[in-house]
C-alpha positions in Angstrom: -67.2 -56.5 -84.0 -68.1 -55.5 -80.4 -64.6 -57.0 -79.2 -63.2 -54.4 -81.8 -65.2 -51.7 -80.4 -64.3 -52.9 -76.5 -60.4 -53.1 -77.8 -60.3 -49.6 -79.0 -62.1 -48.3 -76.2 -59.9 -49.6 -73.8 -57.0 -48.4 -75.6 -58.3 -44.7 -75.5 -58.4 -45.3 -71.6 -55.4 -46.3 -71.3 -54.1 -43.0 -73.7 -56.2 -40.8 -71.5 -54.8 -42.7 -68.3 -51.0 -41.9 -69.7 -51.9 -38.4 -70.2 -53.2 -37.7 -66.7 -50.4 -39.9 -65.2 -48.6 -37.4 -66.8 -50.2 -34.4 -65.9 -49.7 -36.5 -61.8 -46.6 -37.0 -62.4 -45.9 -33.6 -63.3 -47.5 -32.0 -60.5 -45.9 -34.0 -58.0 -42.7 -32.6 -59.4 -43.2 -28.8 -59.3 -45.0 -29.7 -55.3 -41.9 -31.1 -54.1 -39.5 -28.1 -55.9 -42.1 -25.7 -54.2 -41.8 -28.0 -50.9 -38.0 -27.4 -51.5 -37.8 -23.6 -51.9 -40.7 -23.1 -48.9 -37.8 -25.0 -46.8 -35.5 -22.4 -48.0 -37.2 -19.8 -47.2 -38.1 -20.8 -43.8 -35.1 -21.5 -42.8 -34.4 -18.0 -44.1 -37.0 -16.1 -41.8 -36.0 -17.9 -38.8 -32.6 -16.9 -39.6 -34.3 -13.1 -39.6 -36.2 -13.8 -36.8 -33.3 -14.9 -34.7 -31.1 -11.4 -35.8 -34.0 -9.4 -35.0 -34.4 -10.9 -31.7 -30.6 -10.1 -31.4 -31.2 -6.1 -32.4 -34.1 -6.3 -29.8 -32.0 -7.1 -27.3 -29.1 -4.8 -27.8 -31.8 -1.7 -28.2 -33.3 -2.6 -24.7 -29.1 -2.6 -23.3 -29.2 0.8 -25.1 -32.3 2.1 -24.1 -31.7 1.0 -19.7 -28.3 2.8 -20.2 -29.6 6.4 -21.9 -32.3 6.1 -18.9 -29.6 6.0 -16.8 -27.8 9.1 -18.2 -31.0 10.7 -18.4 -31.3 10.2 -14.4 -27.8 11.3 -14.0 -28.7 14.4 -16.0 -31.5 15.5 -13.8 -29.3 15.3 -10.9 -26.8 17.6 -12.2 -29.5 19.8 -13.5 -31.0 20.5 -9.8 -27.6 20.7 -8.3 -27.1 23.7 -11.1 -30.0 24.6 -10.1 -28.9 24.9 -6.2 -25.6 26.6 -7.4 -27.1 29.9 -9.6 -29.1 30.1 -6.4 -26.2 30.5 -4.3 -24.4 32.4 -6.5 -27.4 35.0 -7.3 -27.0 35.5 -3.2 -23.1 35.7 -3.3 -24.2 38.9 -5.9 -27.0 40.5 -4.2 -24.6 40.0 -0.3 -21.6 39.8 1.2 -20.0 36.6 2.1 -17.2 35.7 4.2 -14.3 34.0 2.4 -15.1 30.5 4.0 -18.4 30.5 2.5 -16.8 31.6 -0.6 -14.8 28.2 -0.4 -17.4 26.1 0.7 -19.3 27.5 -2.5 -16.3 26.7 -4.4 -15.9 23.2 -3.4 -19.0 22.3 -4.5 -19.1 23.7 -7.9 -15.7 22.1 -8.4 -17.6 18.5 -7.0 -20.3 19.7 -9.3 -18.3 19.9 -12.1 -16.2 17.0 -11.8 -19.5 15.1 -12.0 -20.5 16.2 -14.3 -17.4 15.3 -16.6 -17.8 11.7 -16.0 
């Protein structure tokens, strides 16, 4: 009788062994589909990563060339500045006709500048 007893006993472990085998087996499956689709998306983000890097750089192009305007902006702004003056005294006196060119010449320079 206690053979009978050990027999089924050993078959129930080797039931509950399947089942958890199983349960492994099962396991290791959905790991390695998640290990999959983790791959996926990494080599997603560092496809991101890399385009960002890209906008990054073509912001800071874009950002060194408007600093450059705004420089350029400046100057003409205090060389209008020096021109109202000149013409406020061209209002308030008299000026010979060479100054009158001279005046000329520079607004035309100042202008032509400022086109560009």
């Amino acid at each position: 009788m206690t053979k009978k007893i050990i027999k089924k006993e050993s078959t129930q472990n080797h039931h509950s062994r399947d089942e958890y085998t199983v349960v492994l087996e099962d396991i290791r499956s959905q790991f390695k589909v998640f290990g999959e689709v983790l791959g996926d998306v990494k080599e997603i983000v560092t496809e991101h990563t890399a385009r960002l890097e890209n906008v990054e750089n073509r912001l800071g192009g874009v950002e060194n060339q408007l600093g450059g305007v705004e420089n350029r902006l400046e100057n003409v702004e205090n060389d209008m500045g020096t021109v109202k003056k000149e013409l406020s005294i061209i209002r308030h006196n008299q000026i010979t006709r060479d100054e009158f060119k001279l005046l000329k010449t520079r607004v035309d320079r100042l202008e032509h500048i400022t086109k560009k």
